[in-house]
N, C-alpha and C positions, 0 to 999 in steps of 0.2 A: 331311389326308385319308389313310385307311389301304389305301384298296386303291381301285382303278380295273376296271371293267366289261369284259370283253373273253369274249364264250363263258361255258365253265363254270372259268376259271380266276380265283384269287383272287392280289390283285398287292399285294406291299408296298412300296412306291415309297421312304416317307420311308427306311427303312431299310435302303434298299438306297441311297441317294442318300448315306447317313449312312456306310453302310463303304465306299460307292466311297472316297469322301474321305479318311477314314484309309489305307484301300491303297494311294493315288497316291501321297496328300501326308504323305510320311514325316516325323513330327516330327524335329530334332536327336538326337539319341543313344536313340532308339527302334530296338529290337529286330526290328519290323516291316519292315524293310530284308533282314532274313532270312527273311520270307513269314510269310503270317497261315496259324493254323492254327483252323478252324471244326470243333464237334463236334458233332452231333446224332444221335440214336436213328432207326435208318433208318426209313422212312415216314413220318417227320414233316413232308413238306414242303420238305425241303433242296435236294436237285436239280431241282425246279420254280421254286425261287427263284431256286439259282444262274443257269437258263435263262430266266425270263421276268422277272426283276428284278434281280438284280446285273449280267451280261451286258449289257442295254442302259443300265444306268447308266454302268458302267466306258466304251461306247463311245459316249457321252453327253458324258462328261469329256476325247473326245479317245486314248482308250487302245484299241492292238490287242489284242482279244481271243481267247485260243484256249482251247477248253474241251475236257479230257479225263474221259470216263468211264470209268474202272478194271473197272466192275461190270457194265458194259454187256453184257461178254463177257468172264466171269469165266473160261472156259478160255482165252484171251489172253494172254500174256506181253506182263503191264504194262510192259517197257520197248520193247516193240515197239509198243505203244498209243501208247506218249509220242512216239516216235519220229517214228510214222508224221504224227501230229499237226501235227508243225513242218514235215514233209514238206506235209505239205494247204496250210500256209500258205504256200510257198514257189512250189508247182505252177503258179500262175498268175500269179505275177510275176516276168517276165523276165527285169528290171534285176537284180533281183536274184541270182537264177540266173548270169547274166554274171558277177557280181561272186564268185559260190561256184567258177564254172568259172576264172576266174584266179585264184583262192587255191589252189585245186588243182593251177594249172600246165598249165592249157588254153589251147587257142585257142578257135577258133570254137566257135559254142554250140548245141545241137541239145536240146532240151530232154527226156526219155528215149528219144535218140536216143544213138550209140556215142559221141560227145562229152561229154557228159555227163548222165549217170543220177540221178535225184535220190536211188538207192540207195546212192549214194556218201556223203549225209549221214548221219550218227547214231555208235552209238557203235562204238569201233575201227572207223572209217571214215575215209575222206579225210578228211572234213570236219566238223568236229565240231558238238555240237548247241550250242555258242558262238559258234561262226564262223557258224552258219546265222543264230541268231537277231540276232547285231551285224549282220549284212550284212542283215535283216529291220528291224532298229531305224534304221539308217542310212539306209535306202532310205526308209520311210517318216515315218521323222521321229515316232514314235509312242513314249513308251511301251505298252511289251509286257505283258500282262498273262496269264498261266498257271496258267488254274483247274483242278485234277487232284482229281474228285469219287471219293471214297471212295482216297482214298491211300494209306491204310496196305497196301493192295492190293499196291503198288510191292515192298515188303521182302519179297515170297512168292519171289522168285527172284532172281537175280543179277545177271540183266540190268536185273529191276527198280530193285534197289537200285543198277548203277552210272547209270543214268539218273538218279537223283536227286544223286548227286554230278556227274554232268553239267550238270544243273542249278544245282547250287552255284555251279562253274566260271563258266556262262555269266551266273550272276546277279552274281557277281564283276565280270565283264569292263563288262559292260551298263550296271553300275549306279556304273561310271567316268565322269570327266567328257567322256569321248570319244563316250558313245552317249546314246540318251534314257533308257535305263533299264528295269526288267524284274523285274517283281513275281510272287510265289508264290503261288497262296491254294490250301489243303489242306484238304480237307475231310474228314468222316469220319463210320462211325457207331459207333463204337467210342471212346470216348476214349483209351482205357489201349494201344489198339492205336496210331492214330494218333501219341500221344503220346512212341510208339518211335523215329520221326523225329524228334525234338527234343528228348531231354533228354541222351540222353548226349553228348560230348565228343567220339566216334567217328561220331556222324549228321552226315547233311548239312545238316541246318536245327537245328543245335545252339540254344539260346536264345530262339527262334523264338516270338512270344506263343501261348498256347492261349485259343482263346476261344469260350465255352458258345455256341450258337448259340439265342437265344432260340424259342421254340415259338411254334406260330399259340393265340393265346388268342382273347378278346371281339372281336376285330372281326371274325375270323376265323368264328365264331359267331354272331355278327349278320348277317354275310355270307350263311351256312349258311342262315340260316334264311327270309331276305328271299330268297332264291331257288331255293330244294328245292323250290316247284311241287307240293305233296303236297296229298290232299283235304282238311286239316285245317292249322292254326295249331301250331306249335311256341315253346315259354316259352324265350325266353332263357338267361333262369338255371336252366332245367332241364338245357338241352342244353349248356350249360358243364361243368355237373355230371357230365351221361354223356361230354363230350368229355373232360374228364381222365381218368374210369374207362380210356378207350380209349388213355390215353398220348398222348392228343394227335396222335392219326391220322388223318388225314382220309377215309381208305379206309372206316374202321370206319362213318363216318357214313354215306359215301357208299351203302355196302354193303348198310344199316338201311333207306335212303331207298328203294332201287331196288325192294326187296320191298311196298313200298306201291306203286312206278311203276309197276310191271307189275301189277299183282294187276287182272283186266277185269271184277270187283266190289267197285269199292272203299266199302267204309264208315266215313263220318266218324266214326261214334259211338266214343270213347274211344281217338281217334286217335294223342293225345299219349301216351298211358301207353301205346299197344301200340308207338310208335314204341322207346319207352325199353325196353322188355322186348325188342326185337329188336336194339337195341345193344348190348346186355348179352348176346342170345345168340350174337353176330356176335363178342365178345370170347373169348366161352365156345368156338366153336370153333376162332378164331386160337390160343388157348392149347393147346387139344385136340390141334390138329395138332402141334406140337411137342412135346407129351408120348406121342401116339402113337409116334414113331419114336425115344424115349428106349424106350418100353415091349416096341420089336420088335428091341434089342441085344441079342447075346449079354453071358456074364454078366459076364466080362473086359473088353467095350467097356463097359457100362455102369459098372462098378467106373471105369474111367480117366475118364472121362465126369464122374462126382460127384464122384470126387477133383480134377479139376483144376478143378471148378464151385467146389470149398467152400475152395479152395487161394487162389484167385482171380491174382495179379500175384507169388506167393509160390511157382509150381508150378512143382515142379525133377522132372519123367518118371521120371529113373533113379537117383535117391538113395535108399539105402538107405531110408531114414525113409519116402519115397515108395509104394516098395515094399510094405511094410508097409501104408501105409495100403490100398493094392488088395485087400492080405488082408483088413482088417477090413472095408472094404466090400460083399468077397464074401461075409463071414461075417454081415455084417447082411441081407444080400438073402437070407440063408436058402439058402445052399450049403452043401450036404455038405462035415464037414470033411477028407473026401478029397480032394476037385474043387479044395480050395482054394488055388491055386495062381498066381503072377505072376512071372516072370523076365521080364531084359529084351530079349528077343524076344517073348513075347508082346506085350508092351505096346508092342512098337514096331509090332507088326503092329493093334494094335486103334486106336493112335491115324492106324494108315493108311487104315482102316475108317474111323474117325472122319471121318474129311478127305474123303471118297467121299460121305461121308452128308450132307457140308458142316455139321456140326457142331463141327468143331472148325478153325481157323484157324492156319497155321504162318508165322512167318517166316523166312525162309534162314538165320540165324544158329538156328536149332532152339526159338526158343519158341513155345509153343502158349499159345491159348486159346480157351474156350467161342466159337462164331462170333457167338451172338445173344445179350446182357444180357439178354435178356426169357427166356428158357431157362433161367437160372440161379433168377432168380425164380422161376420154376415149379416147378423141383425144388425150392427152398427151403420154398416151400408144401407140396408134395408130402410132405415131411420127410424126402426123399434125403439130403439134406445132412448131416442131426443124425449128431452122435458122431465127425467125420471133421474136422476141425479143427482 
């Protein structure tokens, strides 16, 4: 059975039942000892999963779970997110706390009382985010399990990135035969972003498996349809057909539906094709919207903007060759060959615009890229892209 009844959410049990198992139960000389890495296109359904089906499976299996959102509160210094996290778990267990207060060299225990603070844990702290989570894993007798939704979040600052080498540390110590053990799962909607965590020899989850995170397809759509409540019948394989148009978003459908929910004359007649014409126009202004504020840059943001769209994982800011391409960009956008001009101040300043606009995403080592895949494709359509290659 593919999904279970509960309100208006849709539940994938077997599949979540299917990677608890591979996350616990580490094969021999499997990679996944170094944290799984899940990627999926944002709004597809990831963080509803991680929350209403992974999460109770992992603590189904026996495993303590703690779940961090990155995105949640993207003005947040994600290693103060992570941080705070292990701190939640900590807060209301004593024993344990007792046991952080004598690693630290305490006596008695006052729980953020002048005895001990639990701001004493994290990083360049008393007590590190190892020592917290072993004296967590001991106490409970649990493997630990540390789901960090849209991760690649982590490498925007420094604090982010050394929390994930804190992580390293503690997944080191944990996953000794001294404790129960203590797994990573990363997720992300980015792959190429995500994937910055784990490929190089200088990340903290070097090696680390990546793994496509499958999309809601047909049951998910049978689901849709057996209970959208609308005045008319929706085709299966129709509404397959507009859910991939949509990228496989459930929002889109959602979105379709509610303009038939609300409407206080509704008419059945030729319900399903008006249904489809309003998914289609529901795509038509998700798209619209992101190409509005490509259309309201100045001409220098937009030149860095397509350059580093049509550059894609290859996009070096301030390399001569770079440069250049800003020129010919401006020069195809139909700039005076006055105006035409890129040094690297301006471009440092337009990709700071960029990052205000939430268009472009940076990680503290200084690489950038487009924030949303789906943005690139639009320009790509658009025919920004052409000639800059």
């Amino acid at each position: 059975m593919a999904s279970r009844d509960r309100g208006n959410v849709f539940f994938r049990p077997e599949l979540a039942r299917s990677l608890a198992d591979k996350i616990l139960n580490v094969a021999v000389g499997s990679a996944a000892a170094s944290g799984v890495f899940l990627a999926a296109p944002r709004r597809t359904g990831k963080s509803t999963f991680l929350r209403e089906d992974l999460r109770p499976a992992l603590e189904s299996a026996g495993a303590l779970v703690l779940y961090v959102d990155l995105w949640a509160n993207p003005a947040a210094n994600p290693g103060e997110v992570i941080v705070a996290a292990v701190r939640a778990a900590l807060a209301d267990r004593a024993s344990v706390v007792q046991r952080l207060a004598k690693r630290a060299g305490l006596g008695r225990v006052t729980v953020g009382g002048a005895q001990f603070d639990l701001d004493r844990v994290g990083l360049r702290r008393d007590v590190s985010l190892a020592d917290a989570l072993a004296a967590l894993s001991d106490d409970t007798g649990q493997i630990i399990v540390l789901i960090i939704d849209e991760a690649q979040h982590a490498i925007t600052t420094q604090e982010g990135s050394e929390a994930l080498f804190a992580l390293k540390a503690a997944r080191d110590e944990l996953n000794g035969s001294a404790h129960h053990g203590l797994r990573l799962v990363c997720t992300g909607s980015n792959r190429e972003k995500l994937a910055m965590l784990r490929n190089g020899k200088d990340q903290a989850f070097f090696g680390a498996p990546m793994v496509s995170f499958p999309p809601l397809g047909a049951d998910f759509v049978s689901w849709f349809c057996a209970h959208v409540d609308l005045p008319f019948r929706l085709d299966t394989n129709e509404v397959m057909h507009l859910f991939q148009l949509a990228g496989h978003r459930p929002e889109v459908m959602y979105a379709a539906a509610d303009v038939f929910r609300f409407d206080l004359s509704p008419d059945p007649v030729d319900g399903a094709s008006r249904f489809a014409a309003e998914v289609r126009a529901q795509i038509e202004v998700m798209n619209s919207e992101l190409m509005n504020v490509v259309h309201s840059l100045t001409p220098i943001q937009a030149a860095v903007l397509r350059v580093m769209a049509a550059a894609g994982a290859d996009y070096a800011p301030f390399e001569a060759k770079t440069l250049e391409q800003y020129r010919r960009a401006l020069r195809l956008a139909g700039v005076p060959e006055s105006d035409v001009r890129a040094d690297v101040p301006g471009v440092q300043a337009a990709l700071t615009a960029l990052q205000e606009k939430k268009l472009v995403w940076r990680a503290a080592r200084g690489i950038y890229s487009v924030e949303e895949p789906a943005l690139v494709e639009e320009m790509q359509k658009a025919g920004m892209l052409a000639g800059l290659k």
